[in-house]
C-alpha beads as a LAMMPS data file, in Angstrom:
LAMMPS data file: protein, C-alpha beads

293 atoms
292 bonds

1 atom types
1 bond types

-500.0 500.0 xlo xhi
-500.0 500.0 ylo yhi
-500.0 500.0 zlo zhi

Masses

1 110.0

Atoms # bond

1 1 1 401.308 441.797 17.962
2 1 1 400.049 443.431 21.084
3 1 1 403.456 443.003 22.615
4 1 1 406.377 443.809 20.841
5 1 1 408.825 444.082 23.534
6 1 1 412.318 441.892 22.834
7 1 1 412.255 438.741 25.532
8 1 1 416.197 440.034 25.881
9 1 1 415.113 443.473 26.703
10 1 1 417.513 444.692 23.606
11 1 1 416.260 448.458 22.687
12 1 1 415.096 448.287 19.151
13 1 1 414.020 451.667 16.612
14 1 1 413.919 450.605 13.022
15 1 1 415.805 447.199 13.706
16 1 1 419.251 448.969 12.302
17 1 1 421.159 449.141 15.921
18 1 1 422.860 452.238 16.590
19 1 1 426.288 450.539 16.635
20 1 1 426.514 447.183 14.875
21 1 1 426.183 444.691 16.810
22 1 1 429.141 441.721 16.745
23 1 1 428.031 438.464 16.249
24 1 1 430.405 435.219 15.747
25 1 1 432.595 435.299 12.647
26 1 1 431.333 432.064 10.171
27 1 1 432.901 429.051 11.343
28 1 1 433.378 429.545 14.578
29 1 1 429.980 427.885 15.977
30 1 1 431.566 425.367 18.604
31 1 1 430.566 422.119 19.430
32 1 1 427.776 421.784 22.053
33 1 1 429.761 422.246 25.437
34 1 1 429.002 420.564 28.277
35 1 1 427.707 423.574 30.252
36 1 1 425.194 424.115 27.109
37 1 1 423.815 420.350 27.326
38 1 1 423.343 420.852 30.819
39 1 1 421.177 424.118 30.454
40 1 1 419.481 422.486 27.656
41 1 1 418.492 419.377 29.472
42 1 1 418.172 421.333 32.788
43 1 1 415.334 423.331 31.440
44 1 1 413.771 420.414 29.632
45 1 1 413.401 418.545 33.170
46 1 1 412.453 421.452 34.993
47 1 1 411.230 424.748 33.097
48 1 1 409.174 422.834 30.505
49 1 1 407.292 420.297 33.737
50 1 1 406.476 423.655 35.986
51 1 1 405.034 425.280 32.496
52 1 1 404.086 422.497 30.255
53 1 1 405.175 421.465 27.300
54 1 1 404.316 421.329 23.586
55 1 1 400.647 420.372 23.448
56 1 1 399.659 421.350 27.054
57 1 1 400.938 418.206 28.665
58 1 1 402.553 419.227 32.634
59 1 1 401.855 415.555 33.062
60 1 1 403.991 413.916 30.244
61 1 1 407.009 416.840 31.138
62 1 1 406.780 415.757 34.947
63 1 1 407.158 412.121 33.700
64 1 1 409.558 412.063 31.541
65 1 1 411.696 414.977 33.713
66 1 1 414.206 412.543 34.536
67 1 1 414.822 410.831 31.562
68 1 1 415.130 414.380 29.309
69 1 1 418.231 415.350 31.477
70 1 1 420.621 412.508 30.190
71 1 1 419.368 412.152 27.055
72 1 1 419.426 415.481 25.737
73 1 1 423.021 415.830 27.090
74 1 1 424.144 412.889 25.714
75 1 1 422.730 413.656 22.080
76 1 1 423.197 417.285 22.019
77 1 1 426.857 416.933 22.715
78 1 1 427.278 414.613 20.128
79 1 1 425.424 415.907 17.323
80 1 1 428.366 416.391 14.123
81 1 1 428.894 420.142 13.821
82 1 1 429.036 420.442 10.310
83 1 1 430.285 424.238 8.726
84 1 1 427.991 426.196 6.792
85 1 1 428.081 426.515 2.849
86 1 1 431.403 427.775 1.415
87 1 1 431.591 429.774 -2.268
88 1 1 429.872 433.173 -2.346
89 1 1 426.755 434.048 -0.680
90 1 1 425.562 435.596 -3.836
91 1 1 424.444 434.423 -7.488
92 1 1 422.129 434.779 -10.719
93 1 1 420.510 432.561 -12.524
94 1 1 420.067 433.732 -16.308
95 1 1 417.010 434.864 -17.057
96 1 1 414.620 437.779 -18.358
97 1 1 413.959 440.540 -16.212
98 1 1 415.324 439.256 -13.304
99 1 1 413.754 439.578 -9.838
100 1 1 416.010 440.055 -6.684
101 1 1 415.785 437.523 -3.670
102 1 1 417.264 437.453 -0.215
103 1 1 417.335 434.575 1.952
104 1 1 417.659 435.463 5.249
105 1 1 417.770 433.061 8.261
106 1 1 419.583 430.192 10.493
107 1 1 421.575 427.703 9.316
108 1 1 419.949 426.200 6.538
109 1 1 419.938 429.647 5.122
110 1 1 423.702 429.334 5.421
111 1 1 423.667 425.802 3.731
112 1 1 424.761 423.632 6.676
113 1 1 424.597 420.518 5.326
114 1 1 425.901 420.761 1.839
115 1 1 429.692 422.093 0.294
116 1 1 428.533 424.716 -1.620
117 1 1 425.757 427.356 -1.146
118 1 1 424.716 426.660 -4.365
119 1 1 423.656 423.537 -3.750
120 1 1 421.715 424.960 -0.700
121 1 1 418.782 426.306 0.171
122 1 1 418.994 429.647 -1.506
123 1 1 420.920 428.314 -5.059
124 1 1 417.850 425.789 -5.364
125 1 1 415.111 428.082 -3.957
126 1 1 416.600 430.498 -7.352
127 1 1 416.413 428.150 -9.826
128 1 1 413.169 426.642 -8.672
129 1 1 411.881 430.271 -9.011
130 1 1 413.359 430.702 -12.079
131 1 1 411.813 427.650 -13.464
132 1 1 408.414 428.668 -12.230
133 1 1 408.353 432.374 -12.761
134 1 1 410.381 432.559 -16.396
135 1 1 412.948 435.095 -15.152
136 1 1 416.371 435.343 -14.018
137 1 1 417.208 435.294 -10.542
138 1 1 419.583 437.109 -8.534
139 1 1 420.031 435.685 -5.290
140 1 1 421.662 436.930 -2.202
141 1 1 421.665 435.423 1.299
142 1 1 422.182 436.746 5.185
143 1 1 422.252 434.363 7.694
144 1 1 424.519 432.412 10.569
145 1 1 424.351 428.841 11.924
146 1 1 422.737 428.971 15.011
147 1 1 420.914 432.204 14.856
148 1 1 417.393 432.689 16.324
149 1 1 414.407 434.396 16.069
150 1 1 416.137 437.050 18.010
151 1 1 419.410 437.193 16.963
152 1 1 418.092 437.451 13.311
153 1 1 416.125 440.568 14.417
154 1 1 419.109 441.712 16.774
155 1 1 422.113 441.253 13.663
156 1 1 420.609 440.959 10.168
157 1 1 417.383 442.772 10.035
158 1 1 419.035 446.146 9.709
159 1 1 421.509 444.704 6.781
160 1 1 418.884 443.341 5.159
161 1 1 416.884 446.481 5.309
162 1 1 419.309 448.548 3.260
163 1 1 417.968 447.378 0.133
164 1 1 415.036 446.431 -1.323
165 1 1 413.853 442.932 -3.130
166 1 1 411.206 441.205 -4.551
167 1 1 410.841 437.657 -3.398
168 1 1 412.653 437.150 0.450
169 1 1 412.519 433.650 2.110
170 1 1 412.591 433.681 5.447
171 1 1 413.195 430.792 7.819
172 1 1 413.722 430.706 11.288
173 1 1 412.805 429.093 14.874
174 1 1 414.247 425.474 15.561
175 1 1 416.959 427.330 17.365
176 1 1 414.035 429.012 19.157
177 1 1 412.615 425.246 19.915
178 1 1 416.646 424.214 20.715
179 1 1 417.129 427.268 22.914
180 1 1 413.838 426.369 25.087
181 1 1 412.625 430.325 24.062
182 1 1 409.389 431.478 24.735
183 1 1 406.377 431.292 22.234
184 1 1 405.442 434.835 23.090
185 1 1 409.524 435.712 22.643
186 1 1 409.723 433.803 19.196
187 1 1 406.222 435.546 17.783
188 1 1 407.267 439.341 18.985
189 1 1 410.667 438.912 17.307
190 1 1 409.194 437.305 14.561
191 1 1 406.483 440.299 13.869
192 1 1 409.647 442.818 14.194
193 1 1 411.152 440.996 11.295
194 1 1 408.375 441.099 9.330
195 1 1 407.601 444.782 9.759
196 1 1 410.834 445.531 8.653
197 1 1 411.015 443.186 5.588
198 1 1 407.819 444.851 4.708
199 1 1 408.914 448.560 5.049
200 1 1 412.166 447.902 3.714
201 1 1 410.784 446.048 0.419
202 1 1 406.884 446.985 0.480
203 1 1 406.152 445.404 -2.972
204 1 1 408.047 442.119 -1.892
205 1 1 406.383 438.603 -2.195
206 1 1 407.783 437.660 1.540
207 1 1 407.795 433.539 1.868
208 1 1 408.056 432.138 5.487
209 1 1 409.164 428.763 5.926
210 1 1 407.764 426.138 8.465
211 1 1 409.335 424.978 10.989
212 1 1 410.124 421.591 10.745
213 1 1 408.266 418.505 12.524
214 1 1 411.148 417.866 14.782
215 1 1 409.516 414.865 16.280
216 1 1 410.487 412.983 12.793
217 1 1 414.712 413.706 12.924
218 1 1 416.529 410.428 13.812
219 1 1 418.891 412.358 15.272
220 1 1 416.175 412.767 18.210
221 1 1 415.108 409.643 19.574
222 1 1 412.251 410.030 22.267
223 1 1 411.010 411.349 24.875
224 1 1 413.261 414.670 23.831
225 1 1 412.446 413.939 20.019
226 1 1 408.336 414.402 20.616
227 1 1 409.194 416.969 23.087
228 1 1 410.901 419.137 20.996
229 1 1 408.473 418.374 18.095
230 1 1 405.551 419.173 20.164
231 1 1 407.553 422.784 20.878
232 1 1 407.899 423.155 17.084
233 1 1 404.081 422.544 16.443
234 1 1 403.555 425.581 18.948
235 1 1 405.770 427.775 16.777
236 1 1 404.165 427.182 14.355
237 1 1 401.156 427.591 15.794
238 1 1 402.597 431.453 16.621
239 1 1 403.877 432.337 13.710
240 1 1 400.622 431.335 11.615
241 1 1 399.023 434.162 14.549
242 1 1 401.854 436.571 13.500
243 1 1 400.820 436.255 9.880
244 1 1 396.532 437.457 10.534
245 1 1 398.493 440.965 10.599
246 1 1 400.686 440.244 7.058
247 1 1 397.799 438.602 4.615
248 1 1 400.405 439.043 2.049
249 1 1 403.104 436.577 3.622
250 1 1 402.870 432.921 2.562
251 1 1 403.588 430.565 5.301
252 1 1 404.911 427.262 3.352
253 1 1 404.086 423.846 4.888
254 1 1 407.263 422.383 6.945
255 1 1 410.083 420.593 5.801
256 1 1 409.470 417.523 3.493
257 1 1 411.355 415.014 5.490
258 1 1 410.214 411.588 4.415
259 1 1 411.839 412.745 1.482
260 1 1 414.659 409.277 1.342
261 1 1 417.995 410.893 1.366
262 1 1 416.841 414.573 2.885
263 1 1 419.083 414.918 6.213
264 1 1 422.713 415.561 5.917
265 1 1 425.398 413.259 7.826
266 1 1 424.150 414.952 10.998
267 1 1 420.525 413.711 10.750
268 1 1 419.706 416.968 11.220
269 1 1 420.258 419.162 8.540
270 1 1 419.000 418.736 5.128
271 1 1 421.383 417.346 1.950
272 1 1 421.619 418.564 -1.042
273 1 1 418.310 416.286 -1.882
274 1 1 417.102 417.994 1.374
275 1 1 417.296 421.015 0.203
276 1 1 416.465 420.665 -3.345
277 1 1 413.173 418.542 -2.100
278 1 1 412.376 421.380 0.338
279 1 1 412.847 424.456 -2.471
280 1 1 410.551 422.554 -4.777
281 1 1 408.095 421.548 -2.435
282 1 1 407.895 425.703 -1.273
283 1 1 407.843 427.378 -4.479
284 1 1 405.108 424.818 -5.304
285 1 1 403.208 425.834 -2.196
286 1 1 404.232 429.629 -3.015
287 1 1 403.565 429.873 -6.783
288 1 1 399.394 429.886 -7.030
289 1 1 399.570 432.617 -3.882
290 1 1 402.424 434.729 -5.054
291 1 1 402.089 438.186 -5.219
292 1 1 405.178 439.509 -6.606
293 1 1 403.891 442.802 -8.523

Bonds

1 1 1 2
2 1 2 3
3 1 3 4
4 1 4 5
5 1 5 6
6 1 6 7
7 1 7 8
8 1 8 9
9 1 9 10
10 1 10 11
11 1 11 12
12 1 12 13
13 1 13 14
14 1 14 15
15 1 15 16
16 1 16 17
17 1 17 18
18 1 18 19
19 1 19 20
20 1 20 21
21 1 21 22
22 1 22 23
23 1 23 24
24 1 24 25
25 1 25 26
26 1 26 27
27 1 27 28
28 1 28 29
29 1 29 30
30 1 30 31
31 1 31 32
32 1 32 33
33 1 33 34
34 1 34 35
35 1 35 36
36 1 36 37
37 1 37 38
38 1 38 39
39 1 39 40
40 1 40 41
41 1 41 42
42 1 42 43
43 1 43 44
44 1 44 45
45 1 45 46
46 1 46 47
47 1 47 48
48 1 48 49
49 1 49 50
50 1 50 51
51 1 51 52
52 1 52 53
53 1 53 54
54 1 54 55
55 1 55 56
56 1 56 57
57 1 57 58
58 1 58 59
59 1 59 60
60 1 60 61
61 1 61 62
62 1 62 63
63 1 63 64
64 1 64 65
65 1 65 66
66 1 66 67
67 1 67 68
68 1 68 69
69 1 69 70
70 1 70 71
71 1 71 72
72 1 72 73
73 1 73 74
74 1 74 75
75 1 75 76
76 1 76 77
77 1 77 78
78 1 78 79
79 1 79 80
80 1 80 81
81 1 81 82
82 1 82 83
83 1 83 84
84 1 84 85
85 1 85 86
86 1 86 87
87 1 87 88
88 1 88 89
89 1 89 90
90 1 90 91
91 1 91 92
92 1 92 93
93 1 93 94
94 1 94 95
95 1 95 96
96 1 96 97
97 1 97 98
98 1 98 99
99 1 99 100
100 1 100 101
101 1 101 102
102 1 102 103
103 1 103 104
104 1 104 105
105 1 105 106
106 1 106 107
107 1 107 108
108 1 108 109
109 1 109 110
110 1 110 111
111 1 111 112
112 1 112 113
113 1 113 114
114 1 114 115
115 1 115 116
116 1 116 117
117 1 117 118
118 1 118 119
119 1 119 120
120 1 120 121
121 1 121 122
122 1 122 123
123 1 123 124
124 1 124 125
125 1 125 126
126 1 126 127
127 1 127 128
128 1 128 129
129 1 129 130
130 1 130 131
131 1 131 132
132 1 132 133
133 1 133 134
134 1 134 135
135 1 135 136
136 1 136 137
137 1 137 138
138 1 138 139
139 1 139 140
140 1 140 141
141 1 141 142
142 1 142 143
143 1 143 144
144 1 144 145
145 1 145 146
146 1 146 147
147 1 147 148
148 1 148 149
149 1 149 150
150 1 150 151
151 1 151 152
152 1 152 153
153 1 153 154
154 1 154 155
155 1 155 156
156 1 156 157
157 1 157 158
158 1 158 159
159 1 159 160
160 1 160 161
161 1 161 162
162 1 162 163
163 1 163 164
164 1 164 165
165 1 165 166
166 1 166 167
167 1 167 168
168 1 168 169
169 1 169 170
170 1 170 171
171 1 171 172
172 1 172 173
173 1 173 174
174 1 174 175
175 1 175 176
176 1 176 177
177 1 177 178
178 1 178 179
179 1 179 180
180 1 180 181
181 1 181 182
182 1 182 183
183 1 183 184
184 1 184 185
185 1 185 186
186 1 186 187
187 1 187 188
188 1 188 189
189 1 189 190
190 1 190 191
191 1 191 192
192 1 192 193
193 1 193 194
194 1 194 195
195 1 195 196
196 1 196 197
197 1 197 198
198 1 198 199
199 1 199 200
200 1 200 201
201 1 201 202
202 1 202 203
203 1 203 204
204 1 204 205
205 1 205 206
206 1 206 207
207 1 207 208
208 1 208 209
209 1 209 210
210 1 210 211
211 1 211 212
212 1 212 213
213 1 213 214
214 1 214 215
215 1 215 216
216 1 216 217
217 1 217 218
218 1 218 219
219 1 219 220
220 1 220 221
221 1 221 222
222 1 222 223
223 1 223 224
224 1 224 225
225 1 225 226
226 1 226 227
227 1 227 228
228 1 228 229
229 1 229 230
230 1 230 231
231 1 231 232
232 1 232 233
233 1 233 234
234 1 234 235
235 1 235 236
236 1 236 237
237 1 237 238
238 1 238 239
239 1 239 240
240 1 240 241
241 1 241 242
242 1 242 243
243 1 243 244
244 1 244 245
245 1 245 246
246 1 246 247
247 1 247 248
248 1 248 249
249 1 249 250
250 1 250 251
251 1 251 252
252 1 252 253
253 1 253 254
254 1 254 255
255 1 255 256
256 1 256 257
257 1 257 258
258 1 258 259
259 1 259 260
260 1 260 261
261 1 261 262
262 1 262 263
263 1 263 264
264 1 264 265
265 1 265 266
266 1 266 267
267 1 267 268
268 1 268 269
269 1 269 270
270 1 270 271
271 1 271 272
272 1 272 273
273 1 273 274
274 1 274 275
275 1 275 276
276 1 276 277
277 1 277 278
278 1 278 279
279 1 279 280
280 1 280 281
281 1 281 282
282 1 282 283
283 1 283 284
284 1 284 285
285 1 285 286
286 1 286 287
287 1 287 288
288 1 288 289
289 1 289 290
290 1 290 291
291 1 291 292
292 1 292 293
């Protein structure tokens, strides 16, 4: 990227701070305050209709301005906050000459949606890859509910630069979308992370995930839901620019929603069919453009 600079203006070297940084112990993610639903729907009425919104549309964001306000407040605060994945954030699945895979991200890194973390993302992204590649797995994950572009740069890159792996699966940015951030913000934190990934584990196959078409969750009825989805087209849209610098990087296709039974409770997280649907559907994607060495 030409512009690397952090939109929080956090120093970074090798994205390993100086003195860890503390973020929120698991479990503690509250429940979408007031004060958050009204900067959330505050800056969907006014930031997004002074700078346009998701396709180019000033128009449709002027429009709709006072309509976003009350809806997103009233959804937002009443979305079920479900916990992330309990059991250990670590496993193998038997195999041959097993490979080593982090999966580092937000929440569905974490396994919102489902009891156990083996029943997650990560646990079904392993024995998908198992299945595909013939070898064992050993799986390892660093993430938090709620994280960002950002925050995964500011808190986990450095952690998950102290070793190296062979397959990492990255996914990131509908808190980005959530937390109204920047497209240039989202893309310069996203290249750090890359860099890093890639000098940390240069013979990694590195796997980043698409961000989902948030116009489709039921959980987001319109105008926010095809605001918000429009946003998440756009970050896509960046992080497919990000990748013309990493040729090696395989951005999977987003989430495969209409998938009956995919969303959690919530309507907003993926299930354990969510998540086993979405591992399939990216190792699938991944498999013919691998290039694990």
């Amino acid at each position: 990227m030409s512009d690397n600079t952090p939109a929080d203006n956090t120093p970074v070297s090798d994205g390993a701070p100086a003195t860890e940084p503390t973020f929120p112990e698991r479990g503690t993610t509250p429940r979408v305050s007031a004060s958050t639903a009204d900067r959330i729907g505050n800056a969907l009425a006014s930031q997004r209709a002074r700078r346009g919104v998701g396709y180019g549309s000033r128009l449709l964001a002027f429009v709709l301005a006072p309509y976003l306000f009350p809806q997103s407040r009233v959804i937002l605060s009443h979305l079920p906050v479900l916990p992330e994945a309990e059991a250990d954030w670590e496993g193998t699945v038997d195999g041959p000459d097993p490979l080593r895979l982090l999966v580092l991200g937000d929440s569905t890194a974490a396994g919102v949606g489902v009891g156990s973390i083996t029943d997650g993302l990560a646990g079904n992204l392993a024995r998908e890859l198992a299945a595909g590649l013939g070898r064992g797995i050993h799986w390892s994950v660093i993430a938090r509910s709620g994280a960002t572009t950002g925050e995964i740069r500011n808190f986990f890159l450095g952690l998950a630069s102290r070793q190296s792996f062979d397959i990492v699966f990255v996914t990131t940015g509908v808190n980005d979308v959530m937390q109204l951030r920047t497209k240039r913000a989202f893309a310069s934190d996203l290249a750090l992370i890359l860099d890093g990934l890639e000098s940390a584990s240069p013979d990694a196959s590195i796997i980043l995930a698409g961000i989902p078409r948030m116009e489709h969750f039921t959980s987001l009825p319109d105008p926010l839901g095809t605001i918000l989805g429009a946003r998440a087209y756009r970050m896509n849209t960046a992080a497919h620019s990000v990748l013309a610098a990493h040729p090696r990087i395989v951005h999977t296709p987003p989430w495969p929603i209409s998938t009956p039974g995919f969303f959690a409770r919530d309507n907003f997280h993926p299930s354990a069919i969510g998540y086993a649907a979405w591992a399939r559907k990216a190792v699938e994607y991944w498999l013919p453009r691998r290039s694990v060495k």
